[in-house]
C-alpha positions in Angstrom: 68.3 337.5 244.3 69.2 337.4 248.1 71.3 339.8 249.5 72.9 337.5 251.7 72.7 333.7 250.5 72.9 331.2 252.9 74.1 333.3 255.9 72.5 334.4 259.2 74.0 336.2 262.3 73.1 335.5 265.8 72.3 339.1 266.7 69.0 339.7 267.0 68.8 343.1 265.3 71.7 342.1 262.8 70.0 338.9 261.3 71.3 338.9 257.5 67.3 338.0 256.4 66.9 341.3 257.4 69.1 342.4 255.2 68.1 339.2 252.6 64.4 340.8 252.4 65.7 344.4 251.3 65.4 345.8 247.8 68.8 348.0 247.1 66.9 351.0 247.1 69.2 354.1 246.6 68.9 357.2 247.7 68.7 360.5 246.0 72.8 360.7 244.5 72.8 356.7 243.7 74.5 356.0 247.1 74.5 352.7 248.9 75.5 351.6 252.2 79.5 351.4 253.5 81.4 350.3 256.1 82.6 353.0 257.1 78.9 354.7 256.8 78.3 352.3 259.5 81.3 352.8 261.6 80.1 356.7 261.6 76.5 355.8 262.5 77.7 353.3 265.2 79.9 356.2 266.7 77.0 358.7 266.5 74.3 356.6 268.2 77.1 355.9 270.8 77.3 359.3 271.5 73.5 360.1 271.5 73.5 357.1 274.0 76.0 358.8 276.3 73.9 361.6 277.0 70.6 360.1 278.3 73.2 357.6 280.3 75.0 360.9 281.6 71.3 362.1 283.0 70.0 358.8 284.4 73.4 358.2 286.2 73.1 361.2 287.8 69.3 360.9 288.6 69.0 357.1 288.9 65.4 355.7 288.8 63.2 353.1 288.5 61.5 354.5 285.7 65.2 354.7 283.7 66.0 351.8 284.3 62.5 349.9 283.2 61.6 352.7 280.8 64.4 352.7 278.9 64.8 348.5 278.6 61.6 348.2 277.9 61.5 351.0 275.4 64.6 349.8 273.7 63.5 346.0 273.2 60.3 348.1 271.6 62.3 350.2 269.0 64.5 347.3 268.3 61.7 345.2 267.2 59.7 347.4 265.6 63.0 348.1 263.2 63.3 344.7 263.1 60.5 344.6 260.6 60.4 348.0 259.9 64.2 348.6 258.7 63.3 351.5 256.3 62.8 353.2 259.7 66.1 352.9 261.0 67.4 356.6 260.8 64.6 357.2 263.0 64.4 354.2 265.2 68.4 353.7 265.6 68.7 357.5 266.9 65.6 356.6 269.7 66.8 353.2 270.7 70.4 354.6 271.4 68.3 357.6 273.4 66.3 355.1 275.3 69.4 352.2 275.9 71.1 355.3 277.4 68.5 355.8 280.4 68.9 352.0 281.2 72.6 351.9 280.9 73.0 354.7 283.1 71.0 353.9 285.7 72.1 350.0 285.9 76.0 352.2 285.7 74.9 354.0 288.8 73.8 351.1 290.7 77.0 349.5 290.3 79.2 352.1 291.1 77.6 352.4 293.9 78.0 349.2 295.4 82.0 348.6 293.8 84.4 351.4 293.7 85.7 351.9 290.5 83.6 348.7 288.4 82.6 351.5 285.9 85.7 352.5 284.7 87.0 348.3 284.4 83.5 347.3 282.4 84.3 350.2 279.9 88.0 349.7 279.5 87.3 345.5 279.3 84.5 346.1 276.8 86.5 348.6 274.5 89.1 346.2 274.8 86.9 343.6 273.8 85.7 345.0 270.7 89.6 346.1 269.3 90.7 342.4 269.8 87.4 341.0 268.5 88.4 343.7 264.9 91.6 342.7 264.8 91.0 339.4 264.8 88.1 339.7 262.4 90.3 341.9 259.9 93.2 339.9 260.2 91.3 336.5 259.7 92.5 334.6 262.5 88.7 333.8 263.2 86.8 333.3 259.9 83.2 334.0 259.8 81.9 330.6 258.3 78.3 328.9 257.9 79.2 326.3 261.0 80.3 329.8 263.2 77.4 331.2 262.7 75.1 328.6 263.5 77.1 327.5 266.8 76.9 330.9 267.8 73.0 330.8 266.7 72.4 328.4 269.2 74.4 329.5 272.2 72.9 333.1 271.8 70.0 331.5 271.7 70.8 329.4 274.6 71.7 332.5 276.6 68.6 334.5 275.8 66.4 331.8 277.4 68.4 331.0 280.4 68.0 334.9 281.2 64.5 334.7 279.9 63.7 331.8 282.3 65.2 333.7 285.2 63.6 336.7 284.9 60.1 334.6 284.9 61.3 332.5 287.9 62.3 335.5 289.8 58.1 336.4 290.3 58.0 333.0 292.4 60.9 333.9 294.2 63.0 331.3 292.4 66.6 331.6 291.6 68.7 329.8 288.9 71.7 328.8 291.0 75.0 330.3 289.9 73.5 332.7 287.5 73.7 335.6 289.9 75.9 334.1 292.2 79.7 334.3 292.6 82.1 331.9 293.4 83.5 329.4 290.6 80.6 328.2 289.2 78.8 331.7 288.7 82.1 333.5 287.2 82.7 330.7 284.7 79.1 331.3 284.0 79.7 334.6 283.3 83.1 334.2 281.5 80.9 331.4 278.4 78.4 334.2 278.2 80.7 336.9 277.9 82.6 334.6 275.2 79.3 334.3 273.1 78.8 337.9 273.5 82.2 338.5 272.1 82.0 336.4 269.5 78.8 338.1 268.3 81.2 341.1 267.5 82.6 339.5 264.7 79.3 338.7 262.9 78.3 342.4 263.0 81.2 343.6 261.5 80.9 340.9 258.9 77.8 342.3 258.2 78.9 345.7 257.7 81.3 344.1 255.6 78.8 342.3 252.9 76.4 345.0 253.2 78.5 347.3 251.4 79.9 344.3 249.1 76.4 343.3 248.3 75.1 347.1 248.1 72.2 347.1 250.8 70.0 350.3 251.0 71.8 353.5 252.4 69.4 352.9 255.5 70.9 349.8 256.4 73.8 351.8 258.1 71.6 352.8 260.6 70.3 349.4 261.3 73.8 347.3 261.3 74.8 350.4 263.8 71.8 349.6 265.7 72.9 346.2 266.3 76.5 346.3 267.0 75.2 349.0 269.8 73.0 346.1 270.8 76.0 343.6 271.1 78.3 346.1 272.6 75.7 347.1 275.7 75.4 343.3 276.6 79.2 343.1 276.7 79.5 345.6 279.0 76.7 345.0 281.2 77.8 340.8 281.5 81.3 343.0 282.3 79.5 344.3 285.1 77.9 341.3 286.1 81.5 339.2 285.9 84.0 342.4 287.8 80.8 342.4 290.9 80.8 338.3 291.3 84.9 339.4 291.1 84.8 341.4 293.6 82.2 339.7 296.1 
């Protein structure tokens, strides 16, 4: 039987047929995975992240910034399919996402006096409405949620996908990167999808321990609400810059 019937996140790393396709295999003393497992694991990969961002934003470099994106996406899919290895995989992604979030960090703070401190404090604030909401059930997780939000996640991932490919012809997507109104509303839908994302991890940290998923699987819903919460604050960035220009 299914872990998770008929339900599917948006996140890429948090898709609920990952956690559909796992056997509840327990670990040594019978345990399976918790909430509040989770939680811990989200706060210790945070922490591991902090470091490497600590090193790169002091020593900014190309090679940070496109070896730890590029290293990330790698670790991310390979757990993807691999989510036995997610102990080990979760620990190196939040290693590598550190080097590229410190770096892009540095590069903004050096072009807007005190951005750093607003993307942090918006983000953090982001993710304690987005709980309480979620706890409280003033937004419900249902079916039709979670395929709207599907499709604009979706949506997003190829309009930045499409840029980035544009960008080697020297072709911009107007408003994208751009301020003025058009750009910041821009900027304002995506950081709404990315919000919303929030409460579809946390519902999955929610049935996993319902639905007894594999001790493991902490790792890997930690993985992906780390995933969510570095695109919220890098859109953050993107949104307080066009702000301020």
């Amino acid at each position: 039987m299914s872990l998770f019937s008929n339900r599917e996140s948006s996140n890429p790393v948090l898709s609920e047929k990952r956690f559909a396709n796992q056997e509840v295999i327990l670990s040594g003393d019978g345990r399976t995975m918790t909430a509040s497992g989770a939680v811990t694991k989200t706060l210790l990969l945070a922490m591991l992240m902090l470091c490497t961002a600590g090193i790169s934003f002091l020593a900014p470099s190309s090679l940070f910034l496109w070896g730890g994106a590029i290293g990330g996406l790698v670790l991310v899919l390979i757990a993807t399919f691999k989510t036995a290895w997610s102990p080990v995989l979760a620990p190196l992604y939040a290693l590598a996402e550190g080097f590229f979030v410190g770096t892009v960090t540095a590069m903004y703070a050096a072009a807007f006096n005190g951005i750093v401190l607003q993307a942090v404090t918006l983000t953090l604030a982001m993710l304690f409405i987005m709980l309480f909401l979620y706890q409280a059930r003033i937004i419900v997780v249902t079916q039709r949620l979670r395929s709207g939000i599907i499709m604009a996640t979706m949506a997003v991932l190829v309009l930045y996908l499409a840029s980035w490919g544009l960008s080697f012809f020297g072709i911009q997507i107007p408003f994208l990167h751009e301020g003025g109104i058009m750009g910041i509303g821009i900027s304002l839908v995506i950081i709404g999808i990315a919000s919303i994302n929030l409460l579809l991890d946390f519902d999955m940290f929610e049935k996993g321990e319902q639905l007894g998923a594999p001790k493991y699987m902490e790792w890997f819903a930690a993985m992906g609400l780390l995933v969510t919460l570095v695109w919220l604050y890098i859109e953050f960035l993107r949104l307080l810059s066009k702000l301020r220009d």
